[in-house]
LOFI-377873 format. One record per residue: residue in one letter; x, y, z of N, C-alpha, C, O in turn. Coordinates in nm, 3 decimals. Atoms other than C-alpha are relative to their C-alpha. Example, Ala and Ser with C-alpha at 12.3 -4.5 7.8 and 13.67 -1.06 7.14 Angstrom:
2
['a' [0.089 -0.119 0.000] [1.230 -0.450 0.780] [0.090 0.120 0.000] [0.194 0.118 0.066]];
['s' [-0.082 -0.119 -0.006] [1.367 -0.106 0.714] [-0.077 0.109 0.073] [-0.026 0.220 0.090]];
//
This chain:
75
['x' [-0.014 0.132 0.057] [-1.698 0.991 0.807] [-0.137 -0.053 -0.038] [-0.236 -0.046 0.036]];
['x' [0.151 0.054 0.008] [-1.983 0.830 0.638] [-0.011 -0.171 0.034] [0.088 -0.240 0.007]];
['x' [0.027 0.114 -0.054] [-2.112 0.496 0.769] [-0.059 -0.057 -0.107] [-0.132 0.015 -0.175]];
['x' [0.096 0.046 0.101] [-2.248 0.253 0.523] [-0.037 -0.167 0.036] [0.061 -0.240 0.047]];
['x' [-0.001 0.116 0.006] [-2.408 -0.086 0.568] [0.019 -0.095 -0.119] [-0.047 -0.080 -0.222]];
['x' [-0.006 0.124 0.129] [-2.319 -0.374 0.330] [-0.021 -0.166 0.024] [0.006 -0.209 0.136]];
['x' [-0.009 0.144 -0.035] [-2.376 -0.770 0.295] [0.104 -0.006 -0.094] [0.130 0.088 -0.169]];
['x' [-0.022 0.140 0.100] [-2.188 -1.026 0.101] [-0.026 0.042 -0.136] [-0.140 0.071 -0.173]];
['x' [0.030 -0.068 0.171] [-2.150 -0.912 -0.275] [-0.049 0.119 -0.057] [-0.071 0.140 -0.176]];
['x' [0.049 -0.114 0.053] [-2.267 -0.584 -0.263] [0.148 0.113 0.071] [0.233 0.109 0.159]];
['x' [-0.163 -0.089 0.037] [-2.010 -0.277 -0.354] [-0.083 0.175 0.094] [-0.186 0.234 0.124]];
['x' [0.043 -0.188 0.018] [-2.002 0.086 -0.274] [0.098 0.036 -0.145] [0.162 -0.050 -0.207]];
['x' [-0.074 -0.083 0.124] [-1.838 0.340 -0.576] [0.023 0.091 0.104] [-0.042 0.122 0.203]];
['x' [-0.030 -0.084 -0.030] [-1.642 0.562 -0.500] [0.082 0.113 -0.094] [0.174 0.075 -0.166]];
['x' [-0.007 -0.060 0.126] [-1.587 0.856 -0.715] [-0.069 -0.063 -0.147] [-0.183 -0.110 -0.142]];
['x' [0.020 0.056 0.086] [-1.607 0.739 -1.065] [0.071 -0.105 -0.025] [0.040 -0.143 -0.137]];
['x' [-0.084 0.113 0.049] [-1.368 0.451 -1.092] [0.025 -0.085 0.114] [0.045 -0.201 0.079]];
['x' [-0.004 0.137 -0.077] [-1.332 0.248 -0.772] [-0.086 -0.017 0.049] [-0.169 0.070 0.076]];
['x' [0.128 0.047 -0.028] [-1.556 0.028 -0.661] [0.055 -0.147 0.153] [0.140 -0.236 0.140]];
['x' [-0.011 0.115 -0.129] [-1.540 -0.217 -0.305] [-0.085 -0.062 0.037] [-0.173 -0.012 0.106]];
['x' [0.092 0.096 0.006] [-1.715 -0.483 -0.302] [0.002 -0.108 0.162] [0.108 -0.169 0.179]];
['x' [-0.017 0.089 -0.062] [-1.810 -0.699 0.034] [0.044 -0.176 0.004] [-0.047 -0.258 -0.007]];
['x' [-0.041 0.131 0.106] [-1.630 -1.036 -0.058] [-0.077 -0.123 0.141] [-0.169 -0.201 0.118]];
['x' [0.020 0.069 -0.106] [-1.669 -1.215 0.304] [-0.014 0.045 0.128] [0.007 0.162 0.158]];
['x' [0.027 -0.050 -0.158] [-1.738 -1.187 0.653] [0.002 -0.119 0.049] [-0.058 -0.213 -0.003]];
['x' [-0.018 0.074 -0.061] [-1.618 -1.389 0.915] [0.042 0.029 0.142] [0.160 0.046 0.175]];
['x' [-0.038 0.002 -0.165] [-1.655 -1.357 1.316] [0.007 0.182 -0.054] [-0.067 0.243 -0.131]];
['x' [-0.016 -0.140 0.038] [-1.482 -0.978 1.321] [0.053 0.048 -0.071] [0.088 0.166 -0.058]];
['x' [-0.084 -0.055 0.102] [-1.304 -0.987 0.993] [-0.031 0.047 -0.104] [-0.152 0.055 -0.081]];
['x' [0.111 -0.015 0.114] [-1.436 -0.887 0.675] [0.119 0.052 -0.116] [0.190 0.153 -0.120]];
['x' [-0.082 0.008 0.113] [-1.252 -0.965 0.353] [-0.083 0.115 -0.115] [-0.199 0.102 -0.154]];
['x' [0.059 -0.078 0.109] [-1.317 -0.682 0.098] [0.099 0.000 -0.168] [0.219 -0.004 -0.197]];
['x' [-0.093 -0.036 0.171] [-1.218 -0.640 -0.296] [-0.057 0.125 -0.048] [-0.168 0.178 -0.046]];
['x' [0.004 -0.189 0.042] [-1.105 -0.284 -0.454] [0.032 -0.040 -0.143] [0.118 -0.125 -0.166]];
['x' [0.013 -0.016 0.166] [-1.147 -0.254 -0.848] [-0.003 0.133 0.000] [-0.097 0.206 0.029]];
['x' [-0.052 -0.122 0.039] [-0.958 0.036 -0.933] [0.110 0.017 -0.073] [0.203 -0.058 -0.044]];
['x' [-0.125 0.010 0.058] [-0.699 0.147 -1.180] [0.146 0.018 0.026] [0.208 0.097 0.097]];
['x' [-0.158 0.000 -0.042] [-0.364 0.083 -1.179] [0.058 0.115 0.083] [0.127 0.099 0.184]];
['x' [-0.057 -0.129 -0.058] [-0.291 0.469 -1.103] [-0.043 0.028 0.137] [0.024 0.102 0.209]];
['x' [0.026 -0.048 -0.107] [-0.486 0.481 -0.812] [0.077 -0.100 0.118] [0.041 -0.217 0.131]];
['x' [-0.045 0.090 -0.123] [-0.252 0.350 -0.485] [-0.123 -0.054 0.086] [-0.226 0.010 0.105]];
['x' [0.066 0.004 -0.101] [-0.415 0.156 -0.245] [0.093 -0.066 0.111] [0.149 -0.173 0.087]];
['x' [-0.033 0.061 -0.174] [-0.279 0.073 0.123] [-0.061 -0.039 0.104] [-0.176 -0.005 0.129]];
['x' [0.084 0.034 -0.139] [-0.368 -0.063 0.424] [0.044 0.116 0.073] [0.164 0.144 0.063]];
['x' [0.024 -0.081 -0.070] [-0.429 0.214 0.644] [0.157 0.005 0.127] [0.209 0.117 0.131]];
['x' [-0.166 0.028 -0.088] [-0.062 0.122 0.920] [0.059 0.020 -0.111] [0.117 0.128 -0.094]];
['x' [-0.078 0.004 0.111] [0.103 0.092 0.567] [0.051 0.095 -0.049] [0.170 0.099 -0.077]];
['x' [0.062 -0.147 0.079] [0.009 0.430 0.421] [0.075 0.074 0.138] [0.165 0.151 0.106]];
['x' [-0.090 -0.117 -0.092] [0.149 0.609 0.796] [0.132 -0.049 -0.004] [0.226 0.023 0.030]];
['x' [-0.161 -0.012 -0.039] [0.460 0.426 0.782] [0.020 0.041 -0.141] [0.126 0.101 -0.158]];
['x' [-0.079 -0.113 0.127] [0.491 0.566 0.417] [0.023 0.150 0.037] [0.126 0.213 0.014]];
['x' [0.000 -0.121 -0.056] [0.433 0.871 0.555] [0.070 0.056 0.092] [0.088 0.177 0.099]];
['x' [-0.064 -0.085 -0.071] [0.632 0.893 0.827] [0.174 -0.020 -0.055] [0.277 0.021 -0.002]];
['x' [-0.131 0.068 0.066] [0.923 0.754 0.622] [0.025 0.096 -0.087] [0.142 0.124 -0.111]];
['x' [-0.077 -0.091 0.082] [0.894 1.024 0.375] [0.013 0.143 0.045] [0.065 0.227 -0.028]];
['x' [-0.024 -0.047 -0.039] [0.864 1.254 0.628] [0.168 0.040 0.098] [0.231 0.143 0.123]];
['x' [-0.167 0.010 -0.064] [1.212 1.160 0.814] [0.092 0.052 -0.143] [0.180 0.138 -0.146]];
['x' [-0.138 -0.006 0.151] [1.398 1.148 0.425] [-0.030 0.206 -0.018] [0.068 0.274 -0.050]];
['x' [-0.067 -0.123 0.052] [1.328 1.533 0.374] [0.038 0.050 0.131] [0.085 0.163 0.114]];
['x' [-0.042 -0.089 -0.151] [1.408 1.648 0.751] [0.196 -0.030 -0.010] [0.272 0.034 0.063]];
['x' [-0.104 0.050 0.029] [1.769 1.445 0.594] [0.047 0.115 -0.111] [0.162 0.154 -0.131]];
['x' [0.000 -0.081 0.138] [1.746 1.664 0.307] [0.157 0.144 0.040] [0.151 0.247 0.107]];
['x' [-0.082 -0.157 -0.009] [2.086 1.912 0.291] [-0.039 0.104 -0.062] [0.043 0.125 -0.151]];
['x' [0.070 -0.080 0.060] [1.880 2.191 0.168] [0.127 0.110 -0.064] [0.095 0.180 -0.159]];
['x' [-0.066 -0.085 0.058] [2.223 2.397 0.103] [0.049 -0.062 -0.116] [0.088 0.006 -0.211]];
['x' [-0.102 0.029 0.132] [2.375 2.114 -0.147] [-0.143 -0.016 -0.125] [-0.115 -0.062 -0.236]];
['x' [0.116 0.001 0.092] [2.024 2.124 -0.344] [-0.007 0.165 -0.016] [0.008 0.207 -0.131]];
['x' [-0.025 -0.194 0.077] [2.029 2.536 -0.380] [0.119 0.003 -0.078] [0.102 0.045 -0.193]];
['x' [-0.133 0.061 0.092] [2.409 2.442 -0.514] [-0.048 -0.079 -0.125] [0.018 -0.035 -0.219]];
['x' [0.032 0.057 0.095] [2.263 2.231 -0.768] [-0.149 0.092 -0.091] [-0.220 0.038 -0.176]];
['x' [0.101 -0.079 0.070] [2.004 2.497 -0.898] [0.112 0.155 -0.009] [0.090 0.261 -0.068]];
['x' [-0.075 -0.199 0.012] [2.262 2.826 -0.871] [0.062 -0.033 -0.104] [0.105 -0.143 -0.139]];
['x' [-0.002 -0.062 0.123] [2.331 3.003 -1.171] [0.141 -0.058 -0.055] [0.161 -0.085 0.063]];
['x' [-0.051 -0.022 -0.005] [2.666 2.913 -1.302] [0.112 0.048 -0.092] [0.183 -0.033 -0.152]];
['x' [-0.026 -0.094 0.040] [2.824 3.220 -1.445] [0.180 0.009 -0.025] [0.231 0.111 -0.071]];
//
């Protein structure tokens, strides 16, 4: 993980297109803004595992025999 210090109005880049800027700081909170394009998702970090474990449960649901049925040949 890389560590980075920041104040108050100053950004990191990341890659070529987003950019996070320190907006505020207060006590132990620290308000940040992400400038990035539409395509790129962003989540809060809890957000992003319950997507994850949510789309992990939907294929363990998955009837894997009526989806081979819907790809077989039919002759």
């Amino acid at each position: 993980m890389l560590a980075l210090a920041r104040k108050v109005n100053q950004s990191i880049v990341i890659g070529n297109d987003v950019e996070v800027t320190i907006l505020e700081i207060k006590g132990d909170q620290i308000k940040i803004g992400i400038n990035a394009p539409k395509n790129v998702p962003i989540y809060r970090k809890e957000i992003y595992t319950q997507i994850q474990e949510e789309n992990k449960s939907a294929v363990q649901e998955v009837d894997l025999e009526k989806i081979r049925n819907l790809f077989e040949r039919k002759e």
